[in-house]
N, C-alpha and C positions, 0 to 999 in steps of 0.2 A: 285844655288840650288833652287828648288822648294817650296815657301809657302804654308803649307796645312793645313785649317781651319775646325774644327771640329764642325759642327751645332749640340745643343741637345736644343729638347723643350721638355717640359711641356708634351706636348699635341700630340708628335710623336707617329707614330705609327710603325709598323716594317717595312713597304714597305717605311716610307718616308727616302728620302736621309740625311744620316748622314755626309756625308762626300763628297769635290771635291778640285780638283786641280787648283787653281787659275791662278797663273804663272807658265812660265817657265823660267828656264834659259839655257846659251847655253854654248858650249865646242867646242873652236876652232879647225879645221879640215885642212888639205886640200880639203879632199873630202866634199863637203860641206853637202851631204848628208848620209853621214857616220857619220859623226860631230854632224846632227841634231839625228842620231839614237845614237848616247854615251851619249849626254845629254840629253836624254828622260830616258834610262838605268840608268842613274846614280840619277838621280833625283826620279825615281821610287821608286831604293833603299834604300835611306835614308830617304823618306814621309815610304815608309811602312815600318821599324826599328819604328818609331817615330808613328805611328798610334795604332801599336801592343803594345806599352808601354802605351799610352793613352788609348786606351779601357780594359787593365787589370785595370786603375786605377779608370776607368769609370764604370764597373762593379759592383766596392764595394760599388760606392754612390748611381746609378741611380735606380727607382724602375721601372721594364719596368712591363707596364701594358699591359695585354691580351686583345686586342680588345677596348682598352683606357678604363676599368675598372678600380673602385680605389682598393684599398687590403682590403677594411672593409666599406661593407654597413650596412645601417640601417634602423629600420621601428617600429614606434610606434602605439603600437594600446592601448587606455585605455578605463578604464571603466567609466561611468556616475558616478559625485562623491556628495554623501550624504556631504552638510555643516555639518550636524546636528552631524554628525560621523566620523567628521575632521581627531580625532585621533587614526582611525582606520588605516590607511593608512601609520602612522609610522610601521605597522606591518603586516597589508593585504596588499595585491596587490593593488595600482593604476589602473597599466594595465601591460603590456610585449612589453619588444624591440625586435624583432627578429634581431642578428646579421649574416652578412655571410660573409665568408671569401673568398677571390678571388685570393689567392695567393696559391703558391705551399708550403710555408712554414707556420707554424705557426703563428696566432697573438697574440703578448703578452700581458702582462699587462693592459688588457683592463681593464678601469675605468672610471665608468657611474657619470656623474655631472649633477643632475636634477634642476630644478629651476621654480618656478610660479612667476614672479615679485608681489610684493606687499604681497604675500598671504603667503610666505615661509619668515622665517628669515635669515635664510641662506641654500644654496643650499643642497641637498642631495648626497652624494658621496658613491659609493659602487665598490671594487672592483669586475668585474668580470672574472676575468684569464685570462687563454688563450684561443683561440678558435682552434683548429685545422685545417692543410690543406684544403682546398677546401668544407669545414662544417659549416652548419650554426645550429643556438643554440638559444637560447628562454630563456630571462632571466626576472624575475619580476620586477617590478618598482614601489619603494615604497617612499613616501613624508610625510615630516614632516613641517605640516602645521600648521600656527600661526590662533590664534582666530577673525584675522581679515577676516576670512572665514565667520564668520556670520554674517556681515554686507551685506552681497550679499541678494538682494529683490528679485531679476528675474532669474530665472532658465535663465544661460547663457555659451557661449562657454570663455573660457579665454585662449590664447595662451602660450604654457610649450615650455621648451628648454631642451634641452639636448645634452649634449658635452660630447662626447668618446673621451679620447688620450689611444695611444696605441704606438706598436713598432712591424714595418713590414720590412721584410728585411734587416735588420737592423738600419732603419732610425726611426726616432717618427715622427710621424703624430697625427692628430687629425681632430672630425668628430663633427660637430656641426647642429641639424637638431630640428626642430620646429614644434609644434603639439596641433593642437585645443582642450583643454581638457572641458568636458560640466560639468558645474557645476547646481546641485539645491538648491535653494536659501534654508532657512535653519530648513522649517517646513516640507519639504519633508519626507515621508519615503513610503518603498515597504514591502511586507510582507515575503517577499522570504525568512529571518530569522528571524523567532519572536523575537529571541534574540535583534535583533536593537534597543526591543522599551524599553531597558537598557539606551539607551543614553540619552533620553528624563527621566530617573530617575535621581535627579541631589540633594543628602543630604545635598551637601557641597554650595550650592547655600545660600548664604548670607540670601534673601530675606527667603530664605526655611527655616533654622536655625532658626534665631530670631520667626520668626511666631510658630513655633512647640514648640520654649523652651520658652516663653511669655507663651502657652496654656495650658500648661501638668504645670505649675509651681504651681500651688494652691492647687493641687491633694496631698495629705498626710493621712497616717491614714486612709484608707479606705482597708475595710477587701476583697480587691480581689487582684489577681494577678497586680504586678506592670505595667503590660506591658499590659492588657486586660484593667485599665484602664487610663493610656495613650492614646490605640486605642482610647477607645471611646470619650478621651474629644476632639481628634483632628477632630474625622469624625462629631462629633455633632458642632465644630467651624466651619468647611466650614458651616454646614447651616444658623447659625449664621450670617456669612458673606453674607449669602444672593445667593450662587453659586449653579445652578441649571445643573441638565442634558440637555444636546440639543442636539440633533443627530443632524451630519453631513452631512448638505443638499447634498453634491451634491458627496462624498463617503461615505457613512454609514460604518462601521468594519463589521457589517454582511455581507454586498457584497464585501468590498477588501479584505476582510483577508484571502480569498483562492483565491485572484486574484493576483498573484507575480509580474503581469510588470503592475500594477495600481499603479498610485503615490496618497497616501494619506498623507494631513495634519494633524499631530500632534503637537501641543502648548506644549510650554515647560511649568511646574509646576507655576511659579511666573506668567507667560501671564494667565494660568486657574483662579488663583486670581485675578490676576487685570479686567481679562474680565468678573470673574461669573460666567461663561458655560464653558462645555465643553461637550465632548463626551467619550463615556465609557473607550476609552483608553485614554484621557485626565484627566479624575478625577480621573483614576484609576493610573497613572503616577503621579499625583500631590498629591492622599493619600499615595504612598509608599515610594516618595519625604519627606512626613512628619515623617513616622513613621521612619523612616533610619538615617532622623537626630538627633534621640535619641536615639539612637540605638535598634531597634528594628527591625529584620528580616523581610524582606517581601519575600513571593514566589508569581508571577503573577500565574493567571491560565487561560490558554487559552483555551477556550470553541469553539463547533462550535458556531460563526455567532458573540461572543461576550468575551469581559476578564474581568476580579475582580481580585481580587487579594485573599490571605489568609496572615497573620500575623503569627509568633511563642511570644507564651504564656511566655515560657521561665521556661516553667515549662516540666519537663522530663517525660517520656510515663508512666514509674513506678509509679512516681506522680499524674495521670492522676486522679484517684480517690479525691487529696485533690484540687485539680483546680477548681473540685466542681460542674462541670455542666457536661448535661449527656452523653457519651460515640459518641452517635447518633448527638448530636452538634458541634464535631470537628475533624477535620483532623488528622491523624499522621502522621508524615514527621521524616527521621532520629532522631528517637526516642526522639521525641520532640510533645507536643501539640498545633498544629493549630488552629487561628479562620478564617474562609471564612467570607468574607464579602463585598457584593453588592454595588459598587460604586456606582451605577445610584440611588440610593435611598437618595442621600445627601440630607438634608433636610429635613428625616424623621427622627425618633430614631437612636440611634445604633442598639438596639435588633432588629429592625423589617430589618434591616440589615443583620445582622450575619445569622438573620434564613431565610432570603433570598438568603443567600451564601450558609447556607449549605443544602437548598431545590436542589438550580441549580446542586450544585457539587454531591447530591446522585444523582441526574437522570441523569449527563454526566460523570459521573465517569469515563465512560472507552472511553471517548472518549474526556478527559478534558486534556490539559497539559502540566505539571510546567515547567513555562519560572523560570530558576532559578537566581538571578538578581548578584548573585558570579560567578557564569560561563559564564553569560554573559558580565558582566565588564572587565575584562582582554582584549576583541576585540571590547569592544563599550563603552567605554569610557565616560561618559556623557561633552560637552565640557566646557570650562571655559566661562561662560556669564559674559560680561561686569557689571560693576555695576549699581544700579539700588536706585531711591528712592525712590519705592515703600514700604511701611510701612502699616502696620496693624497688629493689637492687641484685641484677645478677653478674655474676664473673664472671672474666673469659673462662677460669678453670672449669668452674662450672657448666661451660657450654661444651668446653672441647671435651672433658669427661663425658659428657652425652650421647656425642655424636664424635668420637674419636676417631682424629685418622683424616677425618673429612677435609678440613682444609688443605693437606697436605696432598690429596688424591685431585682437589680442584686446580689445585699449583701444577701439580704434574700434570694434568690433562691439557693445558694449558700450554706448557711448554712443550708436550710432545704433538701438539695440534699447528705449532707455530713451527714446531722443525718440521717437519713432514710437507706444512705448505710452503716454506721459505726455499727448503732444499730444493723441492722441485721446480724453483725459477733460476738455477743454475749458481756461477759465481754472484751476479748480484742480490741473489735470495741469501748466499752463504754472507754474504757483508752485510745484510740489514743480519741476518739471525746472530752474530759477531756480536752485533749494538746490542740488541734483544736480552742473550747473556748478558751483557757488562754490564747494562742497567739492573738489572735483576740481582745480583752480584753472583749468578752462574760465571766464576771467573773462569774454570779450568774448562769449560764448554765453551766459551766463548774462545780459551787458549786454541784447543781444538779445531775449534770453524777457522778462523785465520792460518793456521801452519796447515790446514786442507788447501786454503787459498794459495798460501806460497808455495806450494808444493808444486801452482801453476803458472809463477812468475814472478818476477817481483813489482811489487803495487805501492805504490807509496801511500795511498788512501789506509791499507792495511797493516801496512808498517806501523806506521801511526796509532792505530788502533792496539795492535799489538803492545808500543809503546804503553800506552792507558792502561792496559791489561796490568803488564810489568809492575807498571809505575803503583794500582793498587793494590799488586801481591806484595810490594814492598822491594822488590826486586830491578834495585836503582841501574847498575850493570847494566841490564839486559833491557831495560826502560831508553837507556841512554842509548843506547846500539841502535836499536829500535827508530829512535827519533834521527838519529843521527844520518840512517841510511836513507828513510824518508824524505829527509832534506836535500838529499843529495841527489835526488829524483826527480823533486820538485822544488830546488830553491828557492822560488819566489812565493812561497806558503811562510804567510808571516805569523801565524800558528803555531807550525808543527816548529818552528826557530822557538815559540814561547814555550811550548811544553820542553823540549831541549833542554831548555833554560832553567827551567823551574826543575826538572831529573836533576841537573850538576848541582841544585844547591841542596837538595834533598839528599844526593850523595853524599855532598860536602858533609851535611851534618850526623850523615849515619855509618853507613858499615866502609865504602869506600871514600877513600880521603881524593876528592876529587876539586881542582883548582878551581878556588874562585872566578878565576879569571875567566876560563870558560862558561862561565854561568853566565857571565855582564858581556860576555862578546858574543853569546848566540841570542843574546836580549838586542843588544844596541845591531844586531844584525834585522832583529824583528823589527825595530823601530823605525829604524832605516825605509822597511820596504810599506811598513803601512805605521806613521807618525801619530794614529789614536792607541794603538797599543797599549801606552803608556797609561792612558788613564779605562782602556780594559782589560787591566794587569798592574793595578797601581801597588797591590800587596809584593809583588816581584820585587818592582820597582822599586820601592820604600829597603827591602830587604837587601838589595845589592847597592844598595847605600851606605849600609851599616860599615 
């Protein structure tokens, strides 16, 4: 019988020969040429039974390729990729694989394995489906890169991989194909989304931290907003520090910031200290750097040709009146109070700052616009910078030496902006300005504003107040009078019976020897008329026990 051997390559195509007849064998005859036709005949038979059973089994494994095609090609194309904005890339686009499919049926399970040696910790895997018959598809490619991204100096190309396995006609294959990706070393940035220059704000930077809470730390007891003077002791320390404006020789912000495929250099915050200089969007990155790690809000403001930034106060729009300065010097933003303020002026005042921010922002107001640093963190990330042993520390003495006098002219201006608006809304402008003083501990102003008030009747609201006054000059006597005649105006004020209260034992233990018993009967008089008292006054209470 006939041996018959079945050639399959790789690499066949459909015209090449699969198959031939090696030997023969022979079927004795008389007729010798009858003989040699029954064992051609019989040998035919049984090669094709045995060929037909071989190629139904050869069907199910082989993948026959169209024109020596594979079932799944591939093609990468990425984009240029920001160091600075590493971890953007775990969530925006790299770039896009375009997949095509070359077979008549579906390919399955396709799943993308990306990799940058060195730069990634471990590769990115993403499943992408299936792809349909004879269709090709566009899928994004995204990477989740380690911090050794910012070690790269030289804008350069660095070679990606990426390996497809999938399942085509029923077999698994897999596609493994390699691709130059250009990297910029890590001070790069394009203007094409203002939002970018988020990533260069960096609160959580070691270096940034210690410097801003060292600065802001001697600041107490000073009658203005906690966060207005914050701002100022950090932007009066860079000048301190000695750190000046320098435009940037060779891209200024006025020329790239509407040029999108210009690469300009931005410094990260702790290099703006350590170098000194920077340029508008370098000092203006390194003051919101400061104020964020104390928590304080910054909004950048992007102007034509130039950015600043603004700060929130932390004081509410409603508010806006006891913040204390005037209407025309700040911003509103989500019903919150704004200070603008001009980075390029480090090393002058604060003030001549602030009203350099808000000179710029009335005259581009409508053409100025908030990079908001919460909407843009979520896609620009600021990245993790190695550690650094960079140190520096400045004092309050050292600031107020500087700029001497200043906080002191900000307090006043302050207070003389709140009397002038308070006065002129009559007695109940003089009783909030009353509060205004006592909280501030302008006590002998606040003494003032109220004996203006009594001068116009007797008020039990101001009595009271009056009272408080007393009560923190120390001035038990006239604390007690105070509350006393209050009460007696409005006896059912189950308050003004606890401050009473609390004057007679503060007497008791100081200059007048005043009875106990007074003290526990204008208490159990409070108790009386509102029963929580007791436990919102439990230190009274505890004390007229003794």
């Amino acid at each position: 019988f006939a041996d018959f051997e079945l050639i399959i390559s790789d690499n066949a195509s459909t015209d090449e020969t699969l198959a031939e007849l090696k030997e023969h064998s022979s079927i004795v005859h008389t007729d010798e040429e009858r003989g040699r036709e029954l064992a051609a005949e019989k040998g035919y038979e049984g090669v094709s039974s045995r060929l037909k059973d071989t190629l139904s089994e050869l069907s199910k494994k082989v993948v026959w390729r169209l024109g020596g095609l594979p079932p799944l090609e591939a093609d990468i194309i990425s984009e240029k990729v920001f160091s600075n904005n590493y971890k953007f890339y775990a969530k925006g686009a790299l770039g896009e694989i375009t997949l095509k499919n070359n077979t008549d049926r579906p390919v399955t399970g396709v799943r993308l394995i990306f990799s940058v040696k060195n730069y990634m910790d471990f590769p990115t895997q993403v499943d992408l489906g299936d792809i349909p018959a004879r269709q090709t598809v566009k899928k994004e490619v995204n990477a989740v890169f380690n911090n050794k991204i910012l070690d790269i100096t030289e804008d350069t190309f660095i070679q990606s991989e990426a390996r497809l396995t999938y399942a085509a006609l029923g077999k698994e294959d897999a596609l493994t194909i390699t691709h130059p990706v250009y990297f910029y070393e890590r001070h790069a940035l394009n203007w094409d989304d203002k939002g970018k220059i988020a990533s260069f704000v960096t609160p959580k930077d070691p270096v940034i931290m210690t410097f801003a809470a060292q600065t802001i730390s001697g600041y107490r007891d000073v009658r203005l907003s906690r966060n207005l003077v914050a701002a100022r002791a950090l932007f009066e320390a860079l000048g301190v520090m000695g750190i000046a404006y320098a435009e940037d020789p060779n891209n200024p912000y006025q020329v790239v910031s509407d040029l999108t495929s210009v690469i300009d250099f931005v410094q990260f915050p702790r290099e703006t200290l350590a170098r000194k200089a920077g340029d508008c969007d370098d000092l203006t990155s390194l003051y919101a750097s400061l104020l964020e790690s104390v928590g304080i809000k910054t909004v950048l403001l992007d102007a034509p040709g130039h950015i600043y930034l603004m700060f929130d106060t932390g004081v509410e729009e409603d508010d806006r009146m006891y913040f204390g300065f005037p209407a025309e010097s700040v911003i509103i933003k989500d019903s919150s109070v704004w200070v603008p303020v001009e980075t390029t002026l480090v090393g002058s005042s604060f003030s001549d700052a602030w009203k350099k921010g808000i000179e710029e922002f009335s005259a581009e107001r409508e053409k100025t616009r908030f990079i908001d640093l919460r909407e843009a963190w979520p896609m620009h990330n600021p990245p993790t910078l190695p550690a650094a042993d960079f140190e520096a520390k400045v004092t309050k003495a050292e600031i107020e030496k500087r700029h001497h006098g200043e906080l002191r002219e900000l307090e006043n201006a302050r207070i003389g902006y709140l009397t002038a608006s308070l006065e002129r809304l009559g007695p109940q402008g003089l009783k909030e300005l009353m509060i205004v003083f006592g909280r501030d501990g302008l006590l002998d102003r606040a003494m003032d504003a109220g004996k203006r008030l009594l001068e116009t009747g007797r008020d039990a609201v101001v009595l009271n107040n009056m009272g408080n006054i007393y009560y923190l000059k120390g001035d038990m006597a006239n604390a007690v009078a105070s509350y006393a005649e209050a009460a007696s105006i409005v006896p059912g004020d189950a308050e003004i019976w606890v401050n009473l209260s609390r004057a007679h034992l503060k007497a008791g233990r100081g200059l007048s020897p005043v009875n106990r018993k007074d003290a526990k009967e204008a208490f159990e008089k409070a108790m009386g008329l509102d029963p929580k008292v007791r436990e919102r006054h439990v230190d009274i209470f505890m004390e007229l026990q003794k």
